[in-house]
C-alpha positions in Angstrom: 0.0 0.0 0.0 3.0 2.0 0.5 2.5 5.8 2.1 -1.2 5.8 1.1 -3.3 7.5 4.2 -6.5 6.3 2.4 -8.6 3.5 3.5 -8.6 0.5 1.4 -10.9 -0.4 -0.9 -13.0 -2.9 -2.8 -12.1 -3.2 -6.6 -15.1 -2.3 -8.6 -13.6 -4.0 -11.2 -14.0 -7.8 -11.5 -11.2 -9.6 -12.1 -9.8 -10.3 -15.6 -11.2 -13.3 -16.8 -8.6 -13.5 -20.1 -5.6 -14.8 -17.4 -4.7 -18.1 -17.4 -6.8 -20.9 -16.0 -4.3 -21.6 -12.7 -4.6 -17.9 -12.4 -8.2 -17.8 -12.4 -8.1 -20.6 -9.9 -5.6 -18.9 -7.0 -7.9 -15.6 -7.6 -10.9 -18.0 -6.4 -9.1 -19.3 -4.1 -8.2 -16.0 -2.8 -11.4 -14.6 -3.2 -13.2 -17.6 -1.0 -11.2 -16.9 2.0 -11.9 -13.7 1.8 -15.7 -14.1 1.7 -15.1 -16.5 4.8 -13.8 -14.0 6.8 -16.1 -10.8 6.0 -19.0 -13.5 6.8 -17.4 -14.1 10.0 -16.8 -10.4 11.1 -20.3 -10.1 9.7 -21.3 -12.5 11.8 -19.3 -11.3 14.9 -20.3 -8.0 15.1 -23.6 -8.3 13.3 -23.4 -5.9 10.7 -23.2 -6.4 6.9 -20.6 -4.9 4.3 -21.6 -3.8 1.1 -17.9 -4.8 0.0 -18.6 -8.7 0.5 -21.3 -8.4 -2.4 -18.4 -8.0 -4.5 -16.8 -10.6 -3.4 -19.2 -12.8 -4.0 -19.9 -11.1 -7.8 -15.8 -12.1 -8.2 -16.4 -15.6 -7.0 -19.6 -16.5 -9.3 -17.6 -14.7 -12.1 -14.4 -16.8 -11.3 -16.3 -19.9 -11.1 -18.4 -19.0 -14.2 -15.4 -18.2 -16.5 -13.3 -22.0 -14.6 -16.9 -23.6 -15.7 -18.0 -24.0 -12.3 -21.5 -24.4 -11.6 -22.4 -22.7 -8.5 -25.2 -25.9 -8.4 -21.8 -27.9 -7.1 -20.4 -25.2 -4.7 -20.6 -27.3 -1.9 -19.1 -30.5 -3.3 -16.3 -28.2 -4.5 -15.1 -26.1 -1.9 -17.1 -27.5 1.2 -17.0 -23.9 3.5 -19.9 -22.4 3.4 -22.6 -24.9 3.8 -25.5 -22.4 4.6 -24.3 -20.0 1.9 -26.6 -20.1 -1.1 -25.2 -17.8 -3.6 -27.9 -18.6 -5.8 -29.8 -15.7 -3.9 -26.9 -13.3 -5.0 -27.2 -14.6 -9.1 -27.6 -11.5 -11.2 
């Protein structure tokens, strides 16, 4: 971040889908553990970030452009049980 005094935040920007596929996969990696922790801070102080609807927009696109189904989220990455992301689908 180097001297920046400004907060951090969320890319607007989803990621670029045109990288490579091992690319595409640490970037959902990546993007999962962060969705797992703003749902636990959600969680813990029982408040809701605007920011972790992006995450989840980079995480259907990353699984979308992998060919992912979201119907198989659970069998594939096993984390969020309770999460149905099909409420988030554009």
């Amino acid at each position: 971040m180097g001297n920046s005094k400004d907060w951090p935040r969320a890319n607007v920007q989803p990621p670029d889908l045109n990288n490579p596929k091992e690319v595409l996969q640490a970037l959902l990696s990546i993007e999962w553990s962060r969705l797992e922790t703003a749902t636990r801070i959600e969680e813990e102080r029982n408040i809701v970030f605007p920011e972790t609807t992006i995450i989840i927009r980079d995480i259907q696109k990353l699984m979308g452009a992998l060919g992912l189904p979201l119907e198989e989220k659970e069998d594939i990455f096993g984390i969020f049980p309770n999460l149905d992301l099909d409420d988030f689908a554009p």
